[in-house]
N, C-alpha and C positions, 0 to 999 in steps of 0.2 A: 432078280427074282423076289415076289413080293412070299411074305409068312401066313398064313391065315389064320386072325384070330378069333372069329365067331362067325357065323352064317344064320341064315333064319330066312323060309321059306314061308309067305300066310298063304299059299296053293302050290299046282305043279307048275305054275311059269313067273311067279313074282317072286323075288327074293333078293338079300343083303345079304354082304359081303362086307366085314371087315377086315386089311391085313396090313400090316408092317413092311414098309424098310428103310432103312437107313435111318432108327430112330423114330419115321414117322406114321402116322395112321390115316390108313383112305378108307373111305367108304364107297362102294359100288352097288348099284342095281342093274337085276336083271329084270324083262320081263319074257324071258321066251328061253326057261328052263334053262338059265345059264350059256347059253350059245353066246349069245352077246352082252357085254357088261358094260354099263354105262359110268364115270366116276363121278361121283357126286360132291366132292370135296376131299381137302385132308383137316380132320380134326383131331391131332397127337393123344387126348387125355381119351376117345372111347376106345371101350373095350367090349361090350356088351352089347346085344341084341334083342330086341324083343317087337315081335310083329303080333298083330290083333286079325287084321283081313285085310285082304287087298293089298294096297300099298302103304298100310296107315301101321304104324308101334313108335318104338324108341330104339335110341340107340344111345346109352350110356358110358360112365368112366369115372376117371380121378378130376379132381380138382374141381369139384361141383358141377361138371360137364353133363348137359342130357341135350340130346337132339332131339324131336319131335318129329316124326315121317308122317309127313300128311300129302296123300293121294301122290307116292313115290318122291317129296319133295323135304329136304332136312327144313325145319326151325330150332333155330338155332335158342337155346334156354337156360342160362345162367341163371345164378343163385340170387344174383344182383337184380336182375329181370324177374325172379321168380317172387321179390319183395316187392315190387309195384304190380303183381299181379292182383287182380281182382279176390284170387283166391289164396289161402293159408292152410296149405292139413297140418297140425303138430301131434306129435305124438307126445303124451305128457309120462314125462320120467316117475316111475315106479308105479304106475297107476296103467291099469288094462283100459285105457282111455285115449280117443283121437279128439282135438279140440279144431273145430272149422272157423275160421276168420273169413269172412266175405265183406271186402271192403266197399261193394258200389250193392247195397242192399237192395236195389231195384230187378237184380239179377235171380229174387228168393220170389219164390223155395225154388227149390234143385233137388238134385240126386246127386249123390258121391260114390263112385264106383273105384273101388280098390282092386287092385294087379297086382299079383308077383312079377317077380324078373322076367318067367318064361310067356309072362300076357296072360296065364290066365284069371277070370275071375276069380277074386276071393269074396269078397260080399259090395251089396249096394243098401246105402241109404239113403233117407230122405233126407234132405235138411231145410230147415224153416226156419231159422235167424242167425246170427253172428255168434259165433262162440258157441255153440252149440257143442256139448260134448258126446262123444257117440262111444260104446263100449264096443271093444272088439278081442278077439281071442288072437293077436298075430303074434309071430314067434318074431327075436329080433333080428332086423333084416333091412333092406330099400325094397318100398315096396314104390308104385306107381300109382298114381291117380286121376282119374274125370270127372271134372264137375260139368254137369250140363243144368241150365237154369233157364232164366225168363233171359233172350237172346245171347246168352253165355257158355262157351263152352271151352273150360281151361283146364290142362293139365300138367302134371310135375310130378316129383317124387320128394318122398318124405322116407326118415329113417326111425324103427323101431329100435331102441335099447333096450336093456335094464340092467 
């Protein structure tokens, strides 16, 4: 018997499934209101869910674990992978400031769309060069990001403190 530890529907017939057992974590998709689940993997460190539309969110956890669900399909996103990405959000310690690193500048300008856990909006920016700092009012937390640009479209998650 598997445990369930988070679910998350973006309509009445697409939805994830996360659950436990025997120490491990699978993830499942339905497309037809949960009648039929499909198993998509086991990835041990998510725990979390978060869907946008369709078949497209995240699925997150420990140990810098984030999955990408694009058009009902995991990409897989490590911390490690997440530093040769094109893109950087930082969130700069003690300062209500997010600092953007875009490494392939052919990609500017963009928009930077910020998410909570639950997907939804929190604000969108522009951005037009490297480093760019952007003020923002978010409380501390992992929040999620997409950057959409000139044929670029990357995202990840960054963590607020203070």
């Amino acid at each position: 018997d598997h445990n369930i530890i988070d679910f998350r529907f973006s309509d009445e017939n697409n939805g994830y499934v996360i659950t436990s057992k025997n120490s491990k974590r699978f993830l499942y998709k339905t497309t037809n209101s949960g009648q039929d689940w499909t198993l998509l993997g086991v990835y041990n460190n998510i725990n979390r869910l978060v869907t946008f539309y369709n078949d497209n969110g995240f699925a997150f956890g420990g140990s810098n674990q984030l999955l990408r669900l694009s058009n009902g399909f995991p990409l897989k996103i490590n911390e490690s992978e997440q530093k040769e990405a094109s893109v950087q959000v930082l969130s700069l310690p003690g300062q209500k400031s997010l600092q953007i690193h875009i490494k392939q500048e052919q990609t500017l300008p963009g928009n930077l769309e910020i998410y909570d856990t639950r997907g939804s909006l929190i604000h969108r920016f522009a951005v037009s060069f490297s480093g760019q700092k952007l003020t923002h009012w978010l409380k501390p937390g992992i929040y999620l990001y997409r950057y959409a640009g000139n044929k670029a479209n990357v995202s990840g998650k960054f963590v607020v403190g203070y």
